[in-house]
N, C-alpha and C positions, 0 to 999 in steps of 0.2 A: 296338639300341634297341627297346623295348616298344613293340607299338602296342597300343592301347588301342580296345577298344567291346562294345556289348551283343549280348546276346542272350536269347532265351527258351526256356524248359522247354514242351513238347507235352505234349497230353494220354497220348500214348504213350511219355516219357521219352524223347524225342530231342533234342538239343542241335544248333543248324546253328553252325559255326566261320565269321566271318564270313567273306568271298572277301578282303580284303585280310592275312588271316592267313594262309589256304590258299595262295594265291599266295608270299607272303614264306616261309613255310615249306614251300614242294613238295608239299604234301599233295595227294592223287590217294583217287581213289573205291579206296574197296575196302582201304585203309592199315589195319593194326590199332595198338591201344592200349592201354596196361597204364593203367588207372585209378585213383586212388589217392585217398582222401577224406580231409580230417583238417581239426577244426574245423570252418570254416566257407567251406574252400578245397577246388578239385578239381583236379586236375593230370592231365593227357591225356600219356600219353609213349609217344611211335611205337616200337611196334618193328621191328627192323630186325633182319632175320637176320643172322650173321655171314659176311664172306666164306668162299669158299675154305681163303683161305691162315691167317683166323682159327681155321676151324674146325680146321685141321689141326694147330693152335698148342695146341688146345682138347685136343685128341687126344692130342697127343705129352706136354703136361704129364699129364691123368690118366697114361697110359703109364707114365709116369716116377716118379709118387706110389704106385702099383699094385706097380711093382719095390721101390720100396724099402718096401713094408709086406712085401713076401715073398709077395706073392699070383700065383699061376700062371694062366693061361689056364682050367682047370679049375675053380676056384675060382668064376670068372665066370658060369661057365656054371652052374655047381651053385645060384649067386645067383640067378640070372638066373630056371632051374626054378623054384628055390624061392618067389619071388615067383609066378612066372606061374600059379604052381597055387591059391595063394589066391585067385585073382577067381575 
């Protein structure tokens, strides 16, 4: 269920999330969040690394998309130069 209350904008563009959202929602100092504006709505969305066992889910599908384009380990790397040299 939604709980509902106010808040205010600072003069330095800070927003306080009230304690009874921070609590209901886990939120802890130092949380990061992707912010998203549209209209006349703002939406805070924590993010949250992936575990472990996600990342390695993460891994294994590029892996698996990388084989069946026909791309070698070389390839990567030659990518990989390639970028690094333009900055």
């Amino acid at each position: 269920m939604a709980t509902f209350s106010t808040t205010r904008l600072t003069s330095k563009g800070q927003v306080v999330i009230p304690e009874d959202i921070r609590k209901r929602l886990r939120l802890k100092p130092g949380m990061q969040f992707v912010v998203i504006g549209e209209g006349d709505a703002i939406i805070f969305k924590t993010i949250v690394p992936p575990s472990n066992k996600e990342f390695q889910g993460l891994l294994d599908d590029a892996s698996h998309q990388a084989r069946e384009a026909g791309l070698k380990r070389s390839d990567i790397k030659k990518a990989i130069k390639k970028v690094r040299t333009k900055v």
